[in-house]
C-alpha positions, 0 to 999 in steps of 0.5 A: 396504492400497492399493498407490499408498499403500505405494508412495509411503511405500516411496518417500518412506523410501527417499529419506528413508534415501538422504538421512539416510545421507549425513550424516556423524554426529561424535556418540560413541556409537551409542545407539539413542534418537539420531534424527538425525545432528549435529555437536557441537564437540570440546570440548563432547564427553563425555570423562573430565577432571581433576576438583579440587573438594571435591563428593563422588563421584556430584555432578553440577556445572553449570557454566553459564558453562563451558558444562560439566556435570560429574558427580564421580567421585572420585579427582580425575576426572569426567566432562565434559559439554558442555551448553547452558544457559539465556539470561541471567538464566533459570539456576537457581543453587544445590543441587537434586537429582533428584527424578524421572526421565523417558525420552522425556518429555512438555513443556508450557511454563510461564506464564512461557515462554510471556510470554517467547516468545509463539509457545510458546502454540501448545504450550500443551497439551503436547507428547507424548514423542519426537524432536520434544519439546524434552526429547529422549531423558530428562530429570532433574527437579531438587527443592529442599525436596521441590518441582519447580524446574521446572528439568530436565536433558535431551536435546535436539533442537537439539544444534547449540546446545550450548555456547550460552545459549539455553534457558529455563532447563534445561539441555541435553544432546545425547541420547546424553549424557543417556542416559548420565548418566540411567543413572549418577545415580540419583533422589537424585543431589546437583545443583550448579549455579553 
């Protein structure tokens, strides 16, 4: 390897590791698939709440108006997730269920994304599995009847929009929270989303 090359991409790291570990991280785990460092309001951080609805334990409940995903752990408690949710008029409603699961997972848009926002053309072609995928660390493909509804529950490299109605319809997690949820609901797992 030539020695200039390597020099500069030392130097260009150890500037990078410098300014990374400046920030100051409020995420709640230290999973390895976190890649960057981000600040999530209080009440959207994962927590275990009080839990009154008649879903049986292991359900997971979209709350798209509350901004809250919660997954029923019976005994009158779940555990809350903040998410970010699709804009106006773009959220699935009703009862799917995980019918495919996915670690770093690769992303196309859909014709009807692409007619919506123009500038996704460009990524027409999909876009590999990794820190820049807009799916982030694991997404959970959610089935009616036996068929994709294209709608999915997944990471996020925009963490700082959770709590807010931006998506195209999916809902998003900081990373950390889907990599936990992806490993307590197995593929089967009852979704409802109101």
């Amino acid at each position: 390897m030539d020695r200039n090359v390597f020099s500069r991409r030392s130097l260009l790291m150890g500037s990078l590791g410098l300014v990374l570990s400046s920030c100051v991280s409020t995420t709640q785990s230290s999973s390895p698939y976190a890649y960057t460092t981000y600040r999530v309001e209080p009440r959207y951080r994962r927590t275990r709440v009080a839990y009154s609805g008649a879903e049986p334990p292991g359900t997971i409940v979209v709350n798209t108006a509350e901004r809250y995903l919660y997954l029923v752990e019976g005994g009158g408690t779940a555990l809350r997730y903040g998410v970010a949710v699709g804009e106006e008029g773009l959220n699935f409603k009703g009862v799917a269920s995980i019918g495919r699961k996915a670690e770093w997972p690769s992303w196309r848009p859909t014709a009807d994304m692409i007619r919506r926002k123009p500038r996704l053309q460009e990524f027409a072609g999909g876009v590999d599995g990794g820190p820049h995928n807009p799916l982030g660390a694991a997404a959970l493909y959610l089935y009616s009847g036996g068929k994709d509804t294209m709608y999915r529950l997944h990471g996020t490299n925009e963490p700082w929009l959770i709590g807010h109605a931006v998506s195209n319809g999916c809902v998003r997690l900081t990373n950390d929270d889907i990599i936990d949820l992806y490993s307590r609901a197995p593929i089967g797992t009852r979704v409802k989303v109101i």
